[in-house]
mmCIF file of the N, C-alpha and C atoms, coordinates in Angstrom:
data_MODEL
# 
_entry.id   MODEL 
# 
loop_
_atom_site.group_PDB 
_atom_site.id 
_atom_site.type_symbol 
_atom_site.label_atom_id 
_atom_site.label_alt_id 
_atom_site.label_comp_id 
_atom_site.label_asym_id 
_atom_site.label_entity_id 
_atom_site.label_seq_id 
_atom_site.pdbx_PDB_ins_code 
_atom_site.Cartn_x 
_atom_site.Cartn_y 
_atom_site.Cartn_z 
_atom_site.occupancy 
_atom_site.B_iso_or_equiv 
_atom_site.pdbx_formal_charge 
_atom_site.auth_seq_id 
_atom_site.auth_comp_id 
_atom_site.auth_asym_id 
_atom_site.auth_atom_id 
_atom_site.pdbx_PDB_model_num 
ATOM 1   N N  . UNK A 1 1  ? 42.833 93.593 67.836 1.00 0.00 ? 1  UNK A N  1 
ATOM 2   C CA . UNK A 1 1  ? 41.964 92.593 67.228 1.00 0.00 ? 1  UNK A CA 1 
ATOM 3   C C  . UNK A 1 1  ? 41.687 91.483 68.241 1.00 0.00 ? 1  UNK A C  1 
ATOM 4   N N  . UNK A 1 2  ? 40.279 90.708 68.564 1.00 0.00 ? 2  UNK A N  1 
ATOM 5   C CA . UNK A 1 2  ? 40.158 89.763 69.286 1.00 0.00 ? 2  UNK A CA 1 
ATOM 6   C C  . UNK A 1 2  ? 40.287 88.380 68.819 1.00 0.00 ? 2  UNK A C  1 
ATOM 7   N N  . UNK A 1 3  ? 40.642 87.843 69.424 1.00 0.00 ? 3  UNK A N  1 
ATOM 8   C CA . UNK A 1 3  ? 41.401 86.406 69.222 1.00 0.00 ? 3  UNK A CA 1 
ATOM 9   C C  . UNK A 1 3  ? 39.806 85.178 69.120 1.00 0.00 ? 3  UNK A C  1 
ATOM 10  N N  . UNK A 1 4  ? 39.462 85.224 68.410 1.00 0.00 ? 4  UNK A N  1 
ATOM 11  C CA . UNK A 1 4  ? 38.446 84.070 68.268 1.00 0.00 ? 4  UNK A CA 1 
ATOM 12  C C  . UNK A 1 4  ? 38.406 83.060 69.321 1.00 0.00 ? 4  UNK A C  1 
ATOM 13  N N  . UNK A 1 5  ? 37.569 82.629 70.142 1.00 0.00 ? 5  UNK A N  1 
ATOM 14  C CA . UNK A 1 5  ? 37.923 81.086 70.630 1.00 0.00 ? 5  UNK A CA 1 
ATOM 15  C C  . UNK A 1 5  ? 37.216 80.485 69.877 1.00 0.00 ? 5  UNK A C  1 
ATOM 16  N N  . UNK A 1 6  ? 37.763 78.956 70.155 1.00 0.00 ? 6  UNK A N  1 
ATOM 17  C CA . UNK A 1 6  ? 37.296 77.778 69.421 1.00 0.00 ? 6  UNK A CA 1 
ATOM 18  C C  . UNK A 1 6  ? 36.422 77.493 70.010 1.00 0.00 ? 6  UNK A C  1 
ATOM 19  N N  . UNK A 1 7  ? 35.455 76.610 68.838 1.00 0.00 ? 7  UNK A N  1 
ATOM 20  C CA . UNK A 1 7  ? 34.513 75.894 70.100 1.00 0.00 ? 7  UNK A CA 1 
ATOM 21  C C  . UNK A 1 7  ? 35.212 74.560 70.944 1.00 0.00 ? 7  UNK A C  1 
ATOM 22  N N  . UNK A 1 8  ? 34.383 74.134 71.982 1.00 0.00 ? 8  UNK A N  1 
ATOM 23  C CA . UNK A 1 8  ? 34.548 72.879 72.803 1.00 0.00 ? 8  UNK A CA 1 
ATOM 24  C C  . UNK A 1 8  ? 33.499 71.414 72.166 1.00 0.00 ? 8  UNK A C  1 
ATOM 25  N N  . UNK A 1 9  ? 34.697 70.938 71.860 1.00 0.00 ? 9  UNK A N  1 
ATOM 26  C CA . UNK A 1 9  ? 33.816 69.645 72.707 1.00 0.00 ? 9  UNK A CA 1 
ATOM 27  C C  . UNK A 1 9  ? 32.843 68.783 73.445 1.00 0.00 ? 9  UNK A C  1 
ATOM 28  N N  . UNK A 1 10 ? 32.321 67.932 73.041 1.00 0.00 ? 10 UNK A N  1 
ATOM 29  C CA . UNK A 1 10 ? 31.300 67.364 73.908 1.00 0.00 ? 10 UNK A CA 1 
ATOM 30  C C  . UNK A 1 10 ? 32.308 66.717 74.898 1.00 0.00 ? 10 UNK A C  1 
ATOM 31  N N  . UNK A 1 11 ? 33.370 66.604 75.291 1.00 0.00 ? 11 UNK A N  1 
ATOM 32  C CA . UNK A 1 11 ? 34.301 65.697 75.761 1.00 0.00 ? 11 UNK A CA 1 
ATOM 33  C C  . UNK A 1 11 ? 35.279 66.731 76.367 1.00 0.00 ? 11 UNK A C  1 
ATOM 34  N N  . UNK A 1 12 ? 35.620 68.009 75.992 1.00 0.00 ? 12 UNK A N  1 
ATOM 35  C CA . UNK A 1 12 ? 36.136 69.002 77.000 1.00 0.00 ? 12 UNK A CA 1 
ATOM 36  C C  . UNK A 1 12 ? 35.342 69.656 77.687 1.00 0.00 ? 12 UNK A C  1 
ATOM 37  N N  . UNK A 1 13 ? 34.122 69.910 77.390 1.00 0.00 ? 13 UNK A N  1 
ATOM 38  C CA . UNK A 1 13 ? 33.047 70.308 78.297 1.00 0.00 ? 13 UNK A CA 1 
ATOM 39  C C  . UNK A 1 13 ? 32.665 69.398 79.663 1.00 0.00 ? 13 UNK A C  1 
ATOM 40  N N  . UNK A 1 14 ? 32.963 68.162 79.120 1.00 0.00 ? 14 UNK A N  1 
ATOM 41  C CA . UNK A 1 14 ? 32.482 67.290 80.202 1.00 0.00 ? 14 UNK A CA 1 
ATOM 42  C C  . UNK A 1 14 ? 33.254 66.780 81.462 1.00 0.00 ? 14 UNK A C  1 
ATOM 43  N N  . UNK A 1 15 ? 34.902 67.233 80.555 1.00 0.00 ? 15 UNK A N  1 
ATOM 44  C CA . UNK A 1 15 ? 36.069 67.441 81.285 1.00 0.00 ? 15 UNK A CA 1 
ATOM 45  C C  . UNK A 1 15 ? 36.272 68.436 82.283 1.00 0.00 ? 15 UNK A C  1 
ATOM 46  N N  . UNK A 1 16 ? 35.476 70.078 81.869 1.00 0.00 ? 16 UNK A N  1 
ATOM 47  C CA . UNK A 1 16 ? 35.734 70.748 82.417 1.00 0.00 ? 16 UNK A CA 1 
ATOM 48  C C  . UNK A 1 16 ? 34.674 70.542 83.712 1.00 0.00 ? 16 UNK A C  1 
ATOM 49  N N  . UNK A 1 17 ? 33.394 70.284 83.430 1.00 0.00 ? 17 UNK A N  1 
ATOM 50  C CA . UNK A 1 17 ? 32.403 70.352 84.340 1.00 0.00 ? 17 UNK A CA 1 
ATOM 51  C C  . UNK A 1 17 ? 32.696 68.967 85.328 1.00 0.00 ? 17 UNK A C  1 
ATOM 52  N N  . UNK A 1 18 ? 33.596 68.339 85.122 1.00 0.00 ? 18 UNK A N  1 
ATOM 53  C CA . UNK A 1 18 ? 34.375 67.218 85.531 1.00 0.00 ? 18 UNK A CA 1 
ATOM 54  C C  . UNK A 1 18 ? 32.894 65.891 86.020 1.00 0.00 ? 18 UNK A C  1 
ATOM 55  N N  . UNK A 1 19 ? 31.979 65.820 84.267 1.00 0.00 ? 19 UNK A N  1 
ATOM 56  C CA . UNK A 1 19 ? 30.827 64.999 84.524 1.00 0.00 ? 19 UNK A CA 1 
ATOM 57  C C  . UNK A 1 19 ? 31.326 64.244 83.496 1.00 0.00 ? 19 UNK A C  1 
ATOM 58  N N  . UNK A 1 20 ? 30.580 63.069 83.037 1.00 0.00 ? 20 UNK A N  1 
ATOM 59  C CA . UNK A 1 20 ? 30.538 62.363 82.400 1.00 0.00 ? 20 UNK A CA 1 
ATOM 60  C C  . UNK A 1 20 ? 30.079 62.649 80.921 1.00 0.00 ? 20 UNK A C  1 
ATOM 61  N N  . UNK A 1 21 ? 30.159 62.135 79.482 1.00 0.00 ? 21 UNK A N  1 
ATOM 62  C CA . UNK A 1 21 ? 30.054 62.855 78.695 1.00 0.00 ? 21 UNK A CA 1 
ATOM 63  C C  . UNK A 1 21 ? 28.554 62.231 78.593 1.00 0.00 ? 21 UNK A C  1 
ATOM 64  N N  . UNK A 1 22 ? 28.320 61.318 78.977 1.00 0.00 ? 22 UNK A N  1 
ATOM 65  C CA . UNK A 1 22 ? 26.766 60.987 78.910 1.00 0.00 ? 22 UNK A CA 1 
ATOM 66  C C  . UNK A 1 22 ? 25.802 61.528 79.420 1.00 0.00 ? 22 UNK A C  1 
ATOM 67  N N  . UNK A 1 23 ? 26.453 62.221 81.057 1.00 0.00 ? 23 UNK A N  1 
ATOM 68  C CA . UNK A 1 23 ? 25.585 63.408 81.352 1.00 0.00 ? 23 UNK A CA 1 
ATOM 69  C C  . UNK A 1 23 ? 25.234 64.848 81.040 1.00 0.00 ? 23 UNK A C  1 
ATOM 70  N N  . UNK A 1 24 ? 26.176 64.922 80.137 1.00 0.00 ? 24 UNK A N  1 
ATOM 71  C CA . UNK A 1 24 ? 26.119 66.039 78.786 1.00 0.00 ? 24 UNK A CA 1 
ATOM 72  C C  . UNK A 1 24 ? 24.610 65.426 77.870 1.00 0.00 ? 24 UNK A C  1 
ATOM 73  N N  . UNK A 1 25 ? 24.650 64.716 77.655 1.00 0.00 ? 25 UNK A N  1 
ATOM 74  C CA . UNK A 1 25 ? 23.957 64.360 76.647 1.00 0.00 ? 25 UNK A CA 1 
ATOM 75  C C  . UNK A 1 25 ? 22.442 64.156 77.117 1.00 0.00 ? 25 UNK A C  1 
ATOM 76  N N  . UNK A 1 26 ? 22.150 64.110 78.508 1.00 0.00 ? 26 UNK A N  1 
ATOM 77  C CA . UNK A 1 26 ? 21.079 63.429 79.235 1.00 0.00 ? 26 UNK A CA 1 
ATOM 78  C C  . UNK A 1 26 ? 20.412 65.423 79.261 1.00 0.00 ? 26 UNK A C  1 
ATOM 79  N N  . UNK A 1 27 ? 21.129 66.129 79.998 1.00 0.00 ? 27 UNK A N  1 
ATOM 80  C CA . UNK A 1 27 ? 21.007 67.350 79.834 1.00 0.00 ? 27 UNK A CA 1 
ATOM 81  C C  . UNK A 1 27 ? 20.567 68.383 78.736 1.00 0.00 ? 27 UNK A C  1 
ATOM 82  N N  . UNK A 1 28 ? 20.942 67.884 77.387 1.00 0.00 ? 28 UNK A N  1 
ATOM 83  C CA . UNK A 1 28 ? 20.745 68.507 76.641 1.00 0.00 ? 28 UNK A CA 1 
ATOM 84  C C  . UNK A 1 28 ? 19.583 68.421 75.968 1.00 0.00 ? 28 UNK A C  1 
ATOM 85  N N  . UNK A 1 29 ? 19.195 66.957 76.337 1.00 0.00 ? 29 UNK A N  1 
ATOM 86  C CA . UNK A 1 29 ? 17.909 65.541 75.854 1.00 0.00 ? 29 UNK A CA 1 
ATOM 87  C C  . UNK A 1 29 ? 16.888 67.113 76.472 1.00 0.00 ? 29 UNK A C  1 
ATOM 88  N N  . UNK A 1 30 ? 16.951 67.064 78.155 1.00 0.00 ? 30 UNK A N  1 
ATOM 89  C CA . UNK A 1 30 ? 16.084 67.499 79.181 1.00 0.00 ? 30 UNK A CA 1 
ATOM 90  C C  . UNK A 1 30 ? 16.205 69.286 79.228 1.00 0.00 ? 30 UNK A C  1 
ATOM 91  N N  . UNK A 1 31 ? 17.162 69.474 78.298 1.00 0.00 ? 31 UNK A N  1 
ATOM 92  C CA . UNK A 1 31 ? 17.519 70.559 77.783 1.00 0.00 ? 31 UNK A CA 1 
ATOM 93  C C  . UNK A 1 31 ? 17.814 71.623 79.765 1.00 0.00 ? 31 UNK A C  1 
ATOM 94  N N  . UNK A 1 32 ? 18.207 70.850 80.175 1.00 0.00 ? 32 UNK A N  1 
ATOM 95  C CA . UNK A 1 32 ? 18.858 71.631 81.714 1.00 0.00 ? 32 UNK A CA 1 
ATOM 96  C C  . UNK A 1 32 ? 20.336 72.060 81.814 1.00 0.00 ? 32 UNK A C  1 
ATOM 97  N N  . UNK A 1 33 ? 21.212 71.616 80.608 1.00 0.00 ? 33 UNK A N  1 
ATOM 98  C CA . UNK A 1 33 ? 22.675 71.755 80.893 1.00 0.00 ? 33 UNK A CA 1 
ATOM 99  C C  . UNK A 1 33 ? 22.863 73.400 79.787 1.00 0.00 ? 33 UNK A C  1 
ATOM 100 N N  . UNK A 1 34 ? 23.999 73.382 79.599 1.00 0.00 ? 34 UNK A N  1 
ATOM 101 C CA . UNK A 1 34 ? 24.581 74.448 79.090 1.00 0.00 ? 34 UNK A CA 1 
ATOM 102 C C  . UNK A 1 34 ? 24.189 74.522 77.657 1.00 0.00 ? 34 UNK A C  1 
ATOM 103 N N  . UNK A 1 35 ? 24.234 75.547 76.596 1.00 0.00 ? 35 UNK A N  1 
ATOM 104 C CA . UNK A 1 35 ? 23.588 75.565 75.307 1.00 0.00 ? 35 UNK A CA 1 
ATOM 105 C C  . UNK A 1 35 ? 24.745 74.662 74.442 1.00 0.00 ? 35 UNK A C  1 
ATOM 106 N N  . UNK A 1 36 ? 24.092 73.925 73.983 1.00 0.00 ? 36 UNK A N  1 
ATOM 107 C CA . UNK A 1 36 ? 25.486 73.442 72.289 1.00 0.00 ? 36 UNK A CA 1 
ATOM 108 C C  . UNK A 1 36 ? 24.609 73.651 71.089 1.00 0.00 ? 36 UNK A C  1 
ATOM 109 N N  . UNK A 1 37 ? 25.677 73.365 70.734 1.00 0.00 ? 37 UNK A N  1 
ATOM 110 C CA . UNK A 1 37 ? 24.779 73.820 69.108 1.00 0.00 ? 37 UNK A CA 1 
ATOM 111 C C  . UNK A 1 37 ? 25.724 72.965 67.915 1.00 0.00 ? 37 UNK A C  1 
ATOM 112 N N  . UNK A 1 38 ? 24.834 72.244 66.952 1.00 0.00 ? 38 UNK A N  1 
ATOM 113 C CA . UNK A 1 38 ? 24.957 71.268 66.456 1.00 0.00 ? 38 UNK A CA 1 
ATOM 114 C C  . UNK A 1 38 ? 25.784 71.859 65.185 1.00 0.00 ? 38 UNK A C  1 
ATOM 115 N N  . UNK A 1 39 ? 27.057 71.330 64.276 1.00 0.00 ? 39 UNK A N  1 
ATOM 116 C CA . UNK A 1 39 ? 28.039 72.193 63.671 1.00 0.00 ? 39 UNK A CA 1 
ATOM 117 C C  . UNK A 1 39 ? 27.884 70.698 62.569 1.00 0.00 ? 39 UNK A C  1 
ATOM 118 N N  . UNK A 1 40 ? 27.261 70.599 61.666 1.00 0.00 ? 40 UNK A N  1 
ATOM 119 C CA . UNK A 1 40 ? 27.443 69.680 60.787 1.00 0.00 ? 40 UNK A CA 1 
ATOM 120 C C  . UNK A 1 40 ? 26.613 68.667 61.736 1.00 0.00 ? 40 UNK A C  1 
ATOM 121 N N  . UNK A 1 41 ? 27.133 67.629 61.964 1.00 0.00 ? 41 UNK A N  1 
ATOM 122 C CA . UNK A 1 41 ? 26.940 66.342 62.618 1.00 0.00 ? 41 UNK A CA 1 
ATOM 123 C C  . UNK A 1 41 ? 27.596 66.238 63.891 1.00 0.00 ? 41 UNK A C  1 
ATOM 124 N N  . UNK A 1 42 ? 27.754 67.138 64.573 1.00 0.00 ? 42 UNK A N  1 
ATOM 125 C CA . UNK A 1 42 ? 28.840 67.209 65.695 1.00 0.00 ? 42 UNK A CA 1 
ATOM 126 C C  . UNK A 1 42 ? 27.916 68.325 66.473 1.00 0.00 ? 42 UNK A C  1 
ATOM 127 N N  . UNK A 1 43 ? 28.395 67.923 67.844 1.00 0.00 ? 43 UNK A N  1 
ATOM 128 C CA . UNK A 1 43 ? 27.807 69.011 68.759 1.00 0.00 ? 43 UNK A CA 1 
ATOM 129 C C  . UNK A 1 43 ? 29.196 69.889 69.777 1.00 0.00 ? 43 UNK A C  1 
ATOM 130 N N  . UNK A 1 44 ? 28.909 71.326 69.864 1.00 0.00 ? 44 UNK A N  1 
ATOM 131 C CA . UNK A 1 44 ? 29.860 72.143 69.791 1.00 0.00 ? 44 UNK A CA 1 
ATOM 132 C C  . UNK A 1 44 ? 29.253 73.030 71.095 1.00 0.00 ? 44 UNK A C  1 
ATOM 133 N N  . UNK A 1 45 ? 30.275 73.628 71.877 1.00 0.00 ? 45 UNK A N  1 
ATOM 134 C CA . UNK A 1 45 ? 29.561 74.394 72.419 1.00 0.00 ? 45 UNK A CA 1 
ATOM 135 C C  . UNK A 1 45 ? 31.026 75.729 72.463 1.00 0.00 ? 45 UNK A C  1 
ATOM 136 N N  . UNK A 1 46 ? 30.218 76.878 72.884 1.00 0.00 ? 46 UNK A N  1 
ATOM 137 C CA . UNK A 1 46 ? 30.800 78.065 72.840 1.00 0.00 ? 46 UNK A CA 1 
ATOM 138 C C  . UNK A 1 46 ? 31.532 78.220 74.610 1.00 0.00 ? 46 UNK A C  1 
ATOM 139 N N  . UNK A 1 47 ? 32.426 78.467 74.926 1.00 0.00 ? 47 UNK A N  1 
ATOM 140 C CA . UNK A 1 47 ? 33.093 78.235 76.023 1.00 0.00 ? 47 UNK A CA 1 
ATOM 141 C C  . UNK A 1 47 ? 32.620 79.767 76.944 1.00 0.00 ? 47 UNK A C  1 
ATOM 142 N N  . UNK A 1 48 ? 32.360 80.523 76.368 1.00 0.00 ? 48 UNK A N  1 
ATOM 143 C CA . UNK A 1 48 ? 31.541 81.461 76.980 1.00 0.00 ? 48 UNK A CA 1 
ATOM 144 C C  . UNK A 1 48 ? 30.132 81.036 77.420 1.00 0.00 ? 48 UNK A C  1 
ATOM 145 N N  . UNK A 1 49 ? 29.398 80.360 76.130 1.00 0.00 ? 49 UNK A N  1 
ATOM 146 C CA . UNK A 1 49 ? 28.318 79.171 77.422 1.00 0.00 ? 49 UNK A CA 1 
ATOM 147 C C  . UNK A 1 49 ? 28.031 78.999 78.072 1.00 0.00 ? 49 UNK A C  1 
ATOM 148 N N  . UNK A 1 50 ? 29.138 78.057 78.438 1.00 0.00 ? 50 UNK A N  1 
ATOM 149 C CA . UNK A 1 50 ? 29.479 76.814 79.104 1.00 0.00 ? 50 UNK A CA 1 
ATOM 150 C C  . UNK A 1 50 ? 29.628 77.681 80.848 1.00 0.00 ? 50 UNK A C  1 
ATOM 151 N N  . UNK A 1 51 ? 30.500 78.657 80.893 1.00 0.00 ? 51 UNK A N  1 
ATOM 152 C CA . UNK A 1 51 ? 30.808 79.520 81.814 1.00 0.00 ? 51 UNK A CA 1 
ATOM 153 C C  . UNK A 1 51 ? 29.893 80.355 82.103 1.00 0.00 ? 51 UNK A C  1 
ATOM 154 N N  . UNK A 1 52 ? 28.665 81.050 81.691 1.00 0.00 ? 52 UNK A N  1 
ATOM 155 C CA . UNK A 1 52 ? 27.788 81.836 81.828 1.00 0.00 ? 52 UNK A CA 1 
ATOM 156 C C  . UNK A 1 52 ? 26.652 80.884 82.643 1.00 0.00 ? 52 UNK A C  1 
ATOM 157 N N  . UNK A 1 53 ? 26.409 79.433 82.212 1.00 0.00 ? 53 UNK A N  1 
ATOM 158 C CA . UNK A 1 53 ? 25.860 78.393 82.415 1.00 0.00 ? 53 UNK A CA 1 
ATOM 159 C C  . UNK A 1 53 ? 25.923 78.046 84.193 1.00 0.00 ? 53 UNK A C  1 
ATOM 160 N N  . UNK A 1 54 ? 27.485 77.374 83.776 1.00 0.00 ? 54 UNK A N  1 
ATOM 161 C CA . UNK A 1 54 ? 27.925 77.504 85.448 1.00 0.00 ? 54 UNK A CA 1 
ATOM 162 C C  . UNK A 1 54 ? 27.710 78.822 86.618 1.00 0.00 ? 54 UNK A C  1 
ATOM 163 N N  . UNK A 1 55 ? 27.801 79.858 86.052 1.00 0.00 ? 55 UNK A N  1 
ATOM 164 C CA . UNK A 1 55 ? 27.566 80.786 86.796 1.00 0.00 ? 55 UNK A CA 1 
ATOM 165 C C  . UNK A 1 55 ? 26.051 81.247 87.591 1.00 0.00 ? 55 UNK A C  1 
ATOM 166 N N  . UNK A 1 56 ? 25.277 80.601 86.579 1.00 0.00 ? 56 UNK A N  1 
ATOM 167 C CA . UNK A 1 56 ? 23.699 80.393 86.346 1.00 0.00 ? 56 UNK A CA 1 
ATOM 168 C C  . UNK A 1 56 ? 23.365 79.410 87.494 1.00 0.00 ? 56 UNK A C  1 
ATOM 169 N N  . UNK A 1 57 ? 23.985 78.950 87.751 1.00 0.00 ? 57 UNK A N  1 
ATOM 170 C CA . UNK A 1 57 ? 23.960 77.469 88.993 1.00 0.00 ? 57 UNK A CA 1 
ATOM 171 C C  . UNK A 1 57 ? 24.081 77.685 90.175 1.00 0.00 ? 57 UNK A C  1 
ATOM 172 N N  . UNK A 1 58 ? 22.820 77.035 90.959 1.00 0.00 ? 58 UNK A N  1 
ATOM 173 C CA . UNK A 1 58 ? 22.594 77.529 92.694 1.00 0.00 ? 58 UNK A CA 1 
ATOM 174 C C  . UNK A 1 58 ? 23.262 76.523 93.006 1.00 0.00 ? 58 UNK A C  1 
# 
């Protein structure tokens, strides 16, 4: 059986990409950063993403 991951954070994402969480947010405005997706009132992203994203990057 596979183990679910959780989603991330607007604030572990920003940790991991070691940016600011405002430049999360400037990105997502300009829609150039990694996909999130909005979970209630909260923004979430899938950690497979986030990593497919980075990989995506010259």
């Amino acid at each position: 059986m596979k183990t679910m991951n959780r989603l991330w954070t607007v604030e572990e994402v920003a940790e991991y990409l070691g940016v600011p969480v405002g430049t999360l947010y400037q990105w997502r405005c300009k829609r150039i950063g990694p996909p999130g997706r909005r979970i209630g009132k909260h923004l979430r992203y899938l950690p497979e993403d986030v990593h497919a994203w980075v990989r995506e990057q010259t």
